[in-house]
N, C-alpha and C positions, 0 to 999 in steps of 0.2 A: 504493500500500500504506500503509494508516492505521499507525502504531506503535500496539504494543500499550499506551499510557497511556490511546491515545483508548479505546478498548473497554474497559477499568476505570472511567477516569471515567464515561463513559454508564452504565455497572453502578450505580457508586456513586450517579449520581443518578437514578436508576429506582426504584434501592431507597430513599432516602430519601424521595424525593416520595410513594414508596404505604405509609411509615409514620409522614407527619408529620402531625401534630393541630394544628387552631388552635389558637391560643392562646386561654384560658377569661378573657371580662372576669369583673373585680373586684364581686363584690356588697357591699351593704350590712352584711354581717356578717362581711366584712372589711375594711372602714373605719374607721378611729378619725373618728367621729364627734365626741366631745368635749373637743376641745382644753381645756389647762388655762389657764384665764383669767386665773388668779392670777401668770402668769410673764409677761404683757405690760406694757410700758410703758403707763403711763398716757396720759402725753404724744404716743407715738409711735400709740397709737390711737387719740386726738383726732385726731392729721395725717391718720391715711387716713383718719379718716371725713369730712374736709375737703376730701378732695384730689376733682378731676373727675373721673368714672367714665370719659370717652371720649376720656383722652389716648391717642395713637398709640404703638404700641410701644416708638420711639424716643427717647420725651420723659416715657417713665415713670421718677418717683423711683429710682435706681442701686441698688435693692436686693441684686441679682445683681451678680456679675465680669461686664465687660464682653464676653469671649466665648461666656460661656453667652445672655447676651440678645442677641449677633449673630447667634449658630445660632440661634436659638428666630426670628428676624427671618425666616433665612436658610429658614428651614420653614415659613413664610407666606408664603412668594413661590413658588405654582405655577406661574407663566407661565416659561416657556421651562424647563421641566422637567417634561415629561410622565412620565419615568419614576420621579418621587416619587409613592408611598403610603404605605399606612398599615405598610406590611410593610419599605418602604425605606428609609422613616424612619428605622427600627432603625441600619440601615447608613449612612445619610446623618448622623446625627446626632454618633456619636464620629470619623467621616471631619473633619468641618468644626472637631469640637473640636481635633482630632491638628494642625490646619493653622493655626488661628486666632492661638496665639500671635504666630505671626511675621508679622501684620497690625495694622495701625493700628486697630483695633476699637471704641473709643470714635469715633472719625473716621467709620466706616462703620457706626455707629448711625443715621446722622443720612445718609444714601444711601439711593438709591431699588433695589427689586431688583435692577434688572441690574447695577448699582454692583456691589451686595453680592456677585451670584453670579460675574464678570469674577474678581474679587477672590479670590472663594474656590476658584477652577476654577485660577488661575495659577498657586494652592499646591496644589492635589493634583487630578491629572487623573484617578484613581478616583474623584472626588467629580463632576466634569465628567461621566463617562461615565457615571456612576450617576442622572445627572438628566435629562440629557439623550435616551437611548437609550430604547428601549422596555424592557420589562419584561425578558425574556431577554438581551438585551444588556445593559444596565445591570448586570443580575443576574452574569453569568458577567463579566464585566471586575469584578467586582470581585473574586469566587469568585476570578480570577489572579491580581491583585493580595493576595489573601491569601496564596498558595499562594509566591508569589513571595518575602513577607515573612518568611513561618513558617518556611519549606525550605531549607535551607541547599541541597541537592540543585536545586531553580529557580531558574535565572536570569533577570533581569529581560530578556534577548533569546526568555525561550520567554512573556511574557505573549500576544502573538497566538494562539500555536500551543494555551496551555490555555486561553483564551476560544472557540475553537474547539473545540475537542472538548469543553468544557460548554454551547454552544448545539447540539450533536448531540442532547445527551440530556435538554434543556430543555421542557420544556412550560411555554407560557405560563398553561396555563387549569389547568394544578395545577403550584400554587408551592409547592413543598417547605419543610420545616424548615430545611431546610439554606442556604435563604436569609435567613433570622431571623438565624442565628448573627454572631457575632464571627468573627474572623478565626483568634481560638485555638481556639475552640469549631470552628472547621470542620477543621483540621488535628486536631485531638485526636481527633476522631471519624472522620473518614479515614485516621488512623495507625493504627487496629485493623484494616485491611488489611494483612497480610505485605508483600505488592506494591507497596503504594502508601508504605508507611514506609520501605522500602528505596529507593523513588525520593527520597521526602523527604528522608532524612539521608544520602545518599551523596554524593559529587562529583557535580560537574555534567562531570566530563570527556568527551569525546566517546571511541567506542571506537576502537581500531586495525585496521588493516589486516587483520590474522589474526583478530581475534575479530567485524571487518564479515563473511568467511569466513564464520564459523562462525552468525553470527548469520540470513543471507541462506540458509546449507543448512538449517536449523531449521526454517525456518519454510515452506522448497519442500516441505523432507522432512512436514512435517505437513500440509500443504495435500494432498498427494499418497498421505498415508493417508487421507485425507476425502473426498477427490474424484476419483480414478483409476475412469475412467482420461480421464475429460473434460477433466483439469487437465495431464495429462501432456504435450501438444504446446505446451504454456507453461513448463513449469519451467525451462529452462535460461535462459529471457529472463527470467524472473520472480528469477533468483539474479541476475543481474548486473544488473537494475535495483535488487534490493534490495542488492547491495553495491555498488553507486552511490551512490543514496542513503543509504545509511550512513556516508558516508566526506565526505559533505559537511558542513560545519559547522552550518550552517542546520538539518539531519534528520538528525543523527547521535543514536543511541541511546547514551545513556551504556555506562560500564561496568559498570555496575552491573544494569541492565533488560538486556542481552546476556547475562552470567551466569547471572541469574535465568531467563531464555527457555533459553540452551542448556541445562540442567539442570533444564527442568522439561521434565514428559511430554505427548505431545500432544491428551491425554484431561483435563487439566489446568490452569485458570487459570495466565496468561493466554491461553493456548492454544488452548480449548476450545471457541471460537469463533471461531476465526478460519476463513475464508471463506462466512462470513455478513454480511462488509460488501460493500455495494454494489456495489462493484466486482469483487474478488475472487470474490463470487458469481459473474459471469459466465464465469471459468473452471472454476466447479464444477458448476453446474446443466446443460449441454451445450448452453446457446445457441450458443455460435460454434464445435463442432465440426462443421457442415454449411458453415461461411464460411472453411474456414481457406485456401483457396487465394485466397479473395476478400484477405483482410487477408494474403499474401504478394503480391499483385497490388497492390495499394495501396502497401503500401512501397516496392514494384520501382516504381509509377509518381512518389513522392517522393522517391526516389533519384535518378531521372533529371533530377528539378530540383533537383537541388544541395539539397536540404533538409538540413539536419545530423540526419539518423538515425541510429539503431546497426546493426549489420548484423542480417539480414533475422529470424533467431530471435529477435532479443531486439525487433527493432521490431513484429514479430508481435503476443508479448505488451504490449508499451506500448499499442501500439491496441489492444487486447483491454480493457483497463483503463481505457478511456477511459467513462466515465460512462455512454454512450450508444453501445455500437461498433457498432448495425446502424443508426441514424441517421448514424453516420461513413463505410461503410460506402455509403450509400444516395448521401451529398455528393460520395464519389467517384467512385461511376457518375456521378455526371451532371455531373460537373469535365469544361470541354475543357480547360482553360491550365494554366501552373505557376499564376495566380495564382489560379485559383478553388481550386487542389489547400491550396494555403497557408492561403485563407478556411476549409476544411474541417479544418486541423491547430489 
């Protein structure tokens, strides 16, 4: 069972990407074409017209602070950074500034890339991931490392967990606006979600015991006006997986997203979609209501090898949810041993 953050995020970047515009280059009649001549040194433009046109980055006159000419180095070295472009840039470029003070910079002027990039990956591994990864990756670690930054509500232990749910709703071959942005500019524009501003600025506290309860019947009880009566031979194993998983630290839903859920309708954001994910679908659509003695049969056969299941309704549904359960399903017919039964879990 996905939390309902991940199905927001995928929203929010579905809608982003199908109303973002390139960016418009600069024409010549917004160019200041005529610098005033009259405020240059005389002297100092004798020296450039002096100076060799084909010195190397690093050995050009110190016109610049030393960390603006090591990122600008740091953005001519494509090699072992496939996921720089012309869009990442944007984000690679105050990444490297935000990290660069606390580096010898004049030192690693004068370094060959991998120097520079070692160097600048040591200080911020959003900048690493952003170079390194492909386009969607790259993109969405960073998208969490904002979210992380901005939100007093995310903790740096859920960056995996919302790097994940923004390559759900990623497309590589339409790169949204909302990868251009800054890291304020992403939250600013995010927080005009009700849903997602209340994730943002709440605690990060995990819920309790009574509101895991109440959080795990919400979301049976809504599954089961959507999908009854195909869902119905799941719901009780589908509550105590999700008040399981709720109660763990790792997948606990704050207190704040359990409130918001139990008190909203199930016609209603975030709601209003729920079992149309993947999973979840398969207890809605009636695939496995012609299997259901098969997937009590399978439990009953991993049970008798000592496997740590839950008892037989609630293992029911856990293999119902399994990504694949008539290919899980298929692995067990044709298990002779506990150990091919284990290859199949």
């Amino acid at each position: 069972m996905h939390r309902p953050i991940h199905l927001m995020l995928i929203l929010v970047l579905a809608i982003v990407a199908a109303c973002s515009d390139d960016p418009q280059p600069a024409t010549l009649d917004t160019l200041d074409t005529e610098p005033d001549l009259s405020t240059l040194d005389p002297d100092a433009t004798q020296d450039a017209a002096d100076a060799p046109d084909d010195l190397p980055p690093e050995t050009l006159p110190p016109t610049l602070p030393p960390c603006l000419r090591l990122c600008d180095r740091f953005l001519d070295c494509p090699e072992g950074c496939p996921g720089l472009d012309w869009r990442t840039t944007l984000l690679a470029y105050p990444l490297c500034l935000e990290r660069c003070p606390a580096l010898p910079a004049e030192d690693l002027l004068q370094a060959t890339c991998a120097e520079i990039q070692a160097a600048l990956f040591a200080q911020s591994p959003p900048l690493r991931d952003l170079c390194e990864q492909p386009f969607c990756h790259s993109h969405c670690h960073y998208f969490a490392h904002c979210l992380v930054e901005q939100c007093p509500g995310f903790i740096p232990a859920q960056l995996a967990p919302l790097a994940e749910d923004c390559l759900r709703g990623c497309d590589p071959d339409d790169r949204g606006a909302l990868f251009t942005m800054t890291c304020e500019d992403i939250t600013t524009f995010l927080n005009q979600d009700p849903y997602f501003h209340l994730l943002c600025t709440s605690s990060p506290e995990c819920a309790d015991a009574p509101q895991c309860a109440l959080y795990a019947d919400k979301i049976s009880t809504c599954l089961q006006q959507r999908c009854a009566p195909n869902a119905d031979p799941f719901l009780d194993g589908l509550r105590e997986i999700l008040t399981h998983n709720c109660l763990q630290p790792e997948s606990c839903p704050r207190q704040a997203e359990v409130l918001w859920l139990t008190t909203s309708a199930c016609d209603a954001p975030p709601l209003d979609t729920l079992g149309q994910e993947p999973t979840l679908s398969h207890l809605c659509t009636g695939l496995l209501t012609p299997h259901l003695d098969a997937l009590d049969a399978a439990c009953a056969r991993a049970t008798a090898c000592a496997f740590p299941l839950p008892p037989l309704h609630t293992c029911r549904t856990l293999l119902a949810l399994h990504p694949d359960p008539l290919a899980l399903l298929t692995c067990f017919d044709a298990a002779q041993s506990c150990q091919e039964i284990a290859a199949c879990l």
